[in-house]
C-alpha positions as CSV (number, residue, x, y, z in Angstrom):
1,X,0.0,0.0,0.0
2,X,1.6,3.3,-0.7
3,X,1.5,4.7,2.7
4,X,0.5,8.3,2.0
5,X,-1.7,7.3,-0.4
6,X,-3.3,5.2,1.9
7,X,-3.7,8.3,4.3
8,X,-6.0,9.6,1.4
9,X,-7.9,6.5,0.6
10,X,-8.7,6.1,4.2
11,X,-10.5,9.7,3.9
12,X,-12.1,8.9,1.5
13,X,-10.4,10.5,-1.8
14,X,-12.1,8.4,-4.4
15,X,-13.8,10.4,-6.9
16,X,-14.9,9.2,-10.5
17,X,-13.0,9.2,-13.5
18,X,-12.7,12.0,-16.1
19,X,-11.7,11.0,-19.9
20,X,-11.1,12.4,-23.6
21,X,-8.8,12.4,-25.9
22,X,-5.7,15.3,-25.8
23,X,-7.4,17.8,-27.8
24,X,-4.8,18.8,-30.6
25,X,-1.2,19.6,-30.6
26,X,0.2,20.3,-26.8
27,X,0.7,24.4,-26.7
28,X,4.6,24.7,-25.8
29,X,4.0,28.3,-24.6
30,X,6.4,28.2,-21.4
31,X,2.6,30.0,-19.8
32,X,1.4,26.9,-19.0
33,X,-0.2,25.2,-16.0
34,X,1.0,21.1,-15.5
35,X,-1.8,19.6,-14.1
36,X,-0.9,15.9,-12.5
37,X,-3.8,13.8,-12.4
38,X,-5.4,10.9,-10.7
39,X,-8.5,8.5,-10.2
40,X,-6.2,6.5,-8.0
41,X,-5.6,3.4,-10.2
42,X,-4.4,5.1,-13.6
43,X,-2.4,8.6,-13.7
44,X,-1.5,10.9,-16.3
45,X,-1.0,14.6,-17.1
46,X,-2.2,17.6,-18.4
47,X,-1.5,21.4,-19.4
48,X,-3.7,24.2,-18.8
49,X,-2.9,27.3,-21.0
50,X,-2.7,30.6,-18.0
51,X,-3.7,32.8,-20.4
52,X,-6.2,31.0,-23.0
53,X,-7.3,28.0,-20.5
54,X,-7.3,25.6,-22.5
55,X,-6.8,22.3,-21.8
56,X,-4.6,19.3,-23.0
57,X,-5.2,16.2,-21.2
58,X,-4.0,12.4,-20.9
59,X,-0.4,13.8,-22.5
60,X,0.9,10.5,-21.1
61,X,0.4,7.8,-18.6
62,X,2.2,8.0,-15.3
63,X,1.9,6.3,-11.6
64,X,-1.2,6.9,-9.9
65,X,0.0,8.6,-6.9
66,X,2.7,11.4,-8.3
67,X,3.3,14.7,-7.5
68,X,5.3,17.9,-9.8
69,X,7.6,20.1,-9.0
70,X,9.0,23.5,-10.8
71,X,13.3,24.0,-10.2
72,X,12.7,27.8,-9.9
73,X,16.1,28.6,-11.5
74,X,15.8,26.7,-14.8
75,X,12.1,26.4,-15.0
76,X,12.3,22.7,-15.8
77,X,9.2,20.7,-14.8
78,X,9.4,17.4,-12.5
79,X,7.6,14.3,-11.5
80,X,7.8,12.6,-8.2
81,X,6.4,9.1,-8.6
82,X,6.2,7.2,-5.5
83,X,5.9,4.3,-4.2
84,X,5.5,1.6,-6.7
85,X,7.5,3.6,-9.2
86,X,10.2,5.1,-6.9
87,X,11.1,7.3,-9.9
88,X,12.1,11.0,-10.9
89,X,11.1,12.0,-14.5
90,X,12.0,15.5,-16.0
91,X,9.4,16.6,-18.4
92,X,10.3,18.6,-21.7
93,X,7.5,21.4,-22.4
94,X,9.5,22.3,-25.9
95,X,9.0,18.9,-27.0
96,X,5.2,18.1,-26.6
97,X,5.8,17.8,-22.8
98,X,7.8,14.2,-23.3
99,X,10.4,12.8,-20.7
100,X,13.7,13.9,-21.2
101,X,15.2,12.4,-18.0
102,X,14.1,9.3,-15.5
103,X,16.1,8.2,-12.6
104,X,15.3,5.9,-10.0
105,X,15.3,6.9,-6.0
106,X,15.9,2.5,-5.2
107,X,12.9,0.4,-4.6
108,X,10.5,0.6,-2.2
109,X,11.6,4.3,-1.2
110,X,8.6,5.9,-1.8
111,X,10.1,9.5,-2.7
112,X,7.9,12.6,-1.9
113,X,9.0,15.5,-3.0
114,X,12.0,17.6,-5.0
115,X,13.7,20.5,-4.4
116,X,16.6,22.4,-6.5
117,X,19.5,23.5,-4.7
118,X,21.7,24.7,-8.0
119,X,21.9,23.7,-11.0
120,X,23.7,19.9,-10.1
121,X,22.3,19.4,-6.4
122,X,18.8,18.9,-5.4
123,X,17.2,17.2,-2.3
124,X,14.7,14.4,-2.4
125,X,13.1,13.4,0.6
126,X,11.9,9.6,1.5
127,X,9.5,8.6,3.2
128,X,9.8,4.8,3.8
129,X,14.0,5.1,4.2
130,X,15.1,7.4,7.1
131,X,17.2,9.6,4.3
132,X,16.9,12.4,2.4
133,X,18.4,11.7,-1.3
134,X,20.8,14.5,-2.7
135,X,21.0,14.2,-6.1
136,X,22.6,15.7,-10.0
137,X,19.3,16.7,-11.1
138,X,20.8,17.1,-14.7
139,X,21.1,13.6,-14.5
140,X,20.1,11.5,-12.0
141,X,22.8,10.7,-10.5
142,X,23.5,9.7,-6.9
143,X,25.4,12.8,-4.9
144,X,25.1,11.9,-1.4
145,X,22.7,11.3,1.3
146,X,21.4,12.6,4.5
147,X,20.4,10.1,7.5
148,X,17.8,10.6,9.1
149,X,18.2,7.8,11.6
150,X,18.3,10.2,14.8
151,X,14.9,11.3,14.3
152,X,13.3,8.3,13.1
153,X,10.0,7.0,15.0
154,X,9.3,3.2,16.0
155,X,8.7,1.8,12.6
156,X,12.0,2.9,11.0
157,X,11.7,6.0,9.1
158,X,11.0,9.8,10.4
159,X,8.7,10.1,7.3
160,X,9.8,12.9,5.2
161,X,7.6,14.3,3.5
162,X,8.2,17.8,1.8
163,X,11.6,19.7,1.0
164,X,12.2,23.1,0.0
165,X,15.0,25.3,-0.4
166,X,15.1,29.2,0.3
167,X,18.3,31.2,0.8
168,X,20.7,28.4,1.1
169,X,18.9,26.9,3.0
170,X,17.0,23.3,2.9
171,X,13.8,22.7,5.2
172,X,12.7,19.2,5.2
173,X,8.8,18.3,7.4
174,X,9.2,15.2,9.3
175,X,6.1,14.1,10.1
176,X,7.1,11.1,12.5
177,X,3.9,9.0,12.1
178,X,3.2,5.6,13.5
179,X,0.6,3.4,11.7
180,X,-0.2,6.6,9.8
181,X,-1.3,8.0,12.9
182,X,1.2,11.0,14.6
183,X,3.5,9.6,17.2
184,X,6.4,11.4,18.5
185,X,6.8,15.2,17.9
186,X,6.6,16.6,14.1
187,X,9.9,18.3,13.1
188,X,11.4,20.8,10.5
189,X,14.7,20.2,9.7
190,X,17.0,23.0,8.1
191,X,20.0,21.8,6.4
192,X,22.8,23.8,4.5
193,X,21.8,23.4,0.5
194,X,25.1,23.6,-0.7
195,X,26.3,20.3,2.2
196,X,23.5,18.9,3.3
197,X,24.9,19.5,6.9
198,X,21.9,19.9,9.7
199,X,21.9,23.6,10.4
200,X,18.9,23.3,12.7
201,X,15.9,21.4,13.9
202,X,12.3,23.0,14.9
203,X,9.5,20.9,16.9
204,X,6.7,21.9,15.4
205,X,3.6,23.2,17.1
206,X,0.9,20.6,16.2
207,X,1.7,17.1,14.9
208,X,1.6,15.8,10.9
209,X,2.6,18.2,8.4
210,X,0.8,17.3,5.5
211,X,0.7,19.4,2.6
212,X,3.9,20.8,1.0
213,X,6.3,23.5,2.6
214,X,5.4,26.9,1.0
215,X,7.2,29.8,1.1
216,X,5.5,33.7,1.1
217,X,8.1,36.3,0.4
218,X,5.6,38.9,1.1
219,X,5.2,37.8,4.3
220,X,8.7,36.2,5.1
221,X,7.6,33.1,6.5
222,X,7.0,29.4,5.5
223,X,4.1,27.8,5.4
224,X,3.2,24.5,7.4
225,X,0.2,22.9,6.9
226,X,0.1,20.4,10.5
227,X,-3.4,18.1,10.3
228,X,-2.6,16.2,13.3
229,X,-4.8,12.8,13.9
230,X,-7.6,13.4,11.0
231,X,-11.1,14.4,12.6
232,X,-9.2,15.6,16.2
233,X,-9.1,19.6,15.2
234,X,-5.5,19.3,16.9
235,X,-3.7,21.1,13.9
236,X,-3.4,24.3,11.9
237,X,-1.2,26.5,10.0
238,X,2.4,27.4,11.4
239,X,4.4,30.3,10.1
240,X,7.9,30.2,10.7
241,X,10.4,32.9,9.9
242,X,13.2,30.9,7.3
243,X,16.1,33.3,8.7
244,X,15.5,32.5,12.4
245,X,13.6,28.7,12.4
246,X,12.1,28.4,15.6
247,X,8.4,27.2,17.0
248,X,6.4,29.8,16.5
249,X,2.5,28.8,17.7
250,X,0.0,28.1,15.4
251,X,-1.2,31.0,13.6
252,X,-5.0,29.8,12.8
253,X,-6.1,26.7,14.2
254,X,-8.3,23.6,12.8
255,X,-10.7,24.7,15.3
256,X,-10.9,28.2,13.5
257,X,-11.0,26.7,10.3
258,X,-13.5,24.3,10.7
259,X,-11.5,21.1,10.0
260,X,-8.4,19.4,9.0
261,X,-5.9,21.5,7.2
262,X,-5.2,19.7,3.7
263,X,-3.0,22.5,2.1
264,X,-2.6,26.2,2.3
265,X,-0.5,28.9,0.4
266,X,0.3,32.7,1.7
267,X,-0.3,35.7,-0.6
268,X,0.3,38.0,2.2
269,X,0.8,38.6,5.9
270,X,-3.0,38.5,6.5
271,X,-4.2,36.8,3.5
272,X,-4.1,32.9,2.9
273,X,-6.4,30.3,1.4
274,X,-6.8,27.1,2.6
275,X,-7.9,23.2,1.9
276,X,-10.2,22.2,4.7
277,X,-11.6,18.7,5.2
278,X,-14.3,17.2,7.7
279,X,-14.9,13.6,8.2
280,X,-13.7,10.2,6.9
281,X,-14.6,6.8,6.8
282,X,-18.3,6.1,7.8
283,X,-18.7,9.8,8.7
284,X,-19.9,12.8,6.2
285,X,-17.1,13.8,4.4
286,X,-16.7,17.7,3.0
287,X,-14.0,19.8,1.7
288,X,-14.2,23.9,2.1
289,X,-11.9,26.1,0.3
290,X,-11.5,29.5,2.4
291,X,-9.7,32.7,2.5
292,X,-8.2,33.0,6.3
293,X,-6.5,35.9,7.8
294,X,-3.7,34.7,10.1
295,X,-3.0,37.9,12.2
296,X,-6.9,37.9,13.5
297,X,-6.5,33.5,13.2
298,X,-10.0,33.6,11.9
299,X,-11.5,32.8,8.2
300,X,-12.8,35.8,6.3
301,X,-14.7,33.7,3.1
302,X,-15.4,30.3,1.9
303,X,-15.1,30.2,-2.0
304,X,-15.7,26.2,-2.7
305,X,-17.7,23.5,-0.7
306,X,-18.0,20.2,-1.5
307,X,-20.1,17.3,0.1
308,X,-17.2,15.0,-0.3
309,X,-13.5,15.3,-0.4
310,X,-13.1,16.5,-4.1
311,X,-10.6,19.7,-3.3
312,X,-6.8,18.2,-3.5
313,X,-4.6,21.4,-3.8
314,X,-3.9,24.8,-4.3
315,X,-1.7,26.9,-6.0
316,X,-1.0,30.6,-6.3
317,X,0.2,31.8,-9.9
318,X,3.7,33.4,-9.8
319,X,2.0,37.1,-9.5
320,X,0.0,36.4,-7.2
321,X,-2.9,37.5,-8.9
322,X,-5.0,33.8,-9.4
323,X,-5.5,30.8,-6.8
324,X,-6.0,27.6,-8.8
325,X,-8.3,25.0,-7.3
326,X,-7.6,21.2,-8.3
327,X,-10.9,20.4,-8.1
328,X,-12.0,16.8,-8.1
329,X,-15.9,16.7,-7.5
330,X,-17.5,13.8,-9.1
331,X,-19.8,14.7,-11.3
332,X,-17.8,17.5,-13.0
333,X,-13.6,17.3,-11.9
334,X,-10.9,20.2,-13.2
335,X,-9.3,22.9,-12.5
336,X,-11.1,25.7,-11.2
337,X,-9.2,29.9,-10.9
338,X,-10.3,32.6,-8.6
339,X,-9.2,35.6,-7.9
340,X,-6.8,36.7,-5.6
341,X,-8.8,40.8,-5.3
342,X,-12.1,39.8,-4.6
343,X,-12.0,35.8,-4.4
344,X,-14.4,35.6,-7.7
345,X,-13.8,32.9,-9.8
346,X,-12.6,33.7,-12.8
347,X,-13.7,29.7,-14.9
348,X,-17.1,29.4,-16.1
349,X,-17.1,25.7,-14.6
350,X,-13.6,23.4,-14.3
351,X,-11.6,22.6,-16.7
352,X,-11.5,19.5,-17.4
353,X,-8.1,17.9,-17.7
354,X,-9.1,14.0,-18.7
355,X,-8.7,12.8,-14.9
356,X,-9.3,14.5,-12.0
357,X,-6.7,17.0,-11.5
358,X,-4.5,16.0,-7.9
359,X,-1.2,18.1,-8.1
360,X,-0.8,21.6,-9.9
361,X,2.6,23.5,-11.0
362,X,3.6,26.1,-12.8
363,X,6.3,26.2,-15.9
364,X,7.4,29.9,-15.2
């Protein structure tokens, strides 16, 4: 079972299955949205024009349970596929959106995420080996390795899950779960991009950082996303300053936000949107996309609800300017764009993209 797909499936997350054809040539405009999709037996991906939204879908087949990544230098697109594939592929948007690179991360590694140090170093953290993977992203090759043994949790592994690099710096989440359930304390660990050296080490407020590390320039902070035990309202949203890691409290709780925090991004220091889910198995299951204000800790709107769990992820465009929705409600699954002024959506109705979209990412 891939373990944090199993997290998902345990909520619930099984919507129905889009389809089509790719409908003509793929636009290689480097304005394009990559749009991983899902129903959680096949995968593929699509590209959603920014500008014209228009849709390509089912490009090409891929694992079921992947994720993408953008290196922010080169703009070259990445996916993460785990567990099952245990594979890194580098995407070509010049040429129809093919694979120009794979690599493996070793079987049964289960990698999670990807983050670009420089042009030859980038940090791959796994979740069912205590190590974070440092790697030539130009080629795959293996660099080095960081071992996470000290901090891993009674079944082996500290369970990293998200990586992200921001002035020299690389923060990794470990979420330290037991039986998928959170055990010992959640950590954040900083590491020096350029050795992979532990700079520092934060316990986190609440347990279970799920969703990806963000970072908000604007408000000079990173983002974590900490759902503690599904269904307990024990988690929240804790900002942490990158130049000085240390606790600092939860910002907006799950009791504030009405549920289990499933992502989040920062457009500001007092404007943020968030993923929020209710129930599970057996129980009525919803998903709310809101606005939220961290300096009050309360939220200000609700743009989507759901009567299932059919929102995955967010994503803020690189201006700031549109929130995209990967939107994955039965009857009707795409991508959905609001607003960032006045939270009006700016899609007739979603976008389809073949499959319901799971991960978005922007080619700069």
């Amino acid at each position: 079972m891939i373990r944090r797909l199993a997290v998902g499936l345990a909520l619930g997350l099984l919507p129905g299955c889009g389809g089509g054809p790719a409908e003509g040539p793929v636009d290689n405009r480097f304005d394009q949205v990559l749009v991983v999709t899902s129903d959680y037996q096949t995968g593929s991906y699509a590209t959603v024009g920014r500008r014209d939204r228009r849709a390509v879908r089912d490009i090409r087949a891929i694992h079921p349970d992947a994720a993408c990544r953008t290196d922010p230098a080169s703009g070259a697109p990445y996916l993460i596929s785990r567990l099952g594939a245990d594979a890194v592929e580098r995407l070509d948007p010049l040429a129809g959106w093919e694979v120009a690179l794979e690599f493996s991360t070793g079987a049964g590694t289960n990698p999670q995420d990807l983050a670009v140090a420089s042009p030859g170093r980038a940090y791959l953290p796994l979740y069912a080996r205590p190590e974070v993977l440092v790697v030539d992203p130009r080629d795959g090759a293996r660099l080095d390795g960081v071992d996470l043994t000290p901090w891993a949790d009674g079944d082996g592994s500290p369970e990293a899950a998200s990586a992200l690099v921001v002035d020299g710096r690389v923060f990794v989440t470990l979420q330290r779960l037991e039986d998928f359930q959170p055990g010992p304390p959640s950590l954040l660990l900083v590491l020096d991009a350029a050795s992979g050296a532990r700079v520092a080490e934060v316990q986190l407020s609440a347990a279970n950082p799920f969703a990806r590390l963000r970072h908000c320039p604007a408000a000079g902070r990173l983002v974590v996303a900490e759902a503690g035990t599904f269904g307990a309202l024990d988690g929240g949203l804790e900002l942490i300053d990158p130049e000085d890691p240390r606790p600092a409290g939860l910002a907006i709780g799950e009791a504030a936000l009405g549920g289990d925090v499933v992502d989040a991004v920062l457009l500001g220091p007092d404007r943020g949107y968030a993923v929020v889910a209710t129930g599970g198995v057996g129980t009525e299951a919803t998903t709310r996309v809101v606005r939220f204000d961290p300096l009050a800790g309360e939220v200000r709107a609700e743009l989507l609800a759901a009567d299932s769990y059919a929102h995955a992820a967010l994503e803020l465009s690189p201006d700031g300017a549109e929130l995209w929705v990967a939107d994955r409600t039965r009857e009707a699954p795409g991508v959905r764009v609001f607003s960032t002024v006045d939270d009006g959506e700016l899609t007739a109705g979603p976008i389809s993209t073949g499959l319901p979209p799971l991960g978005l990412c922007f080619v700069p």
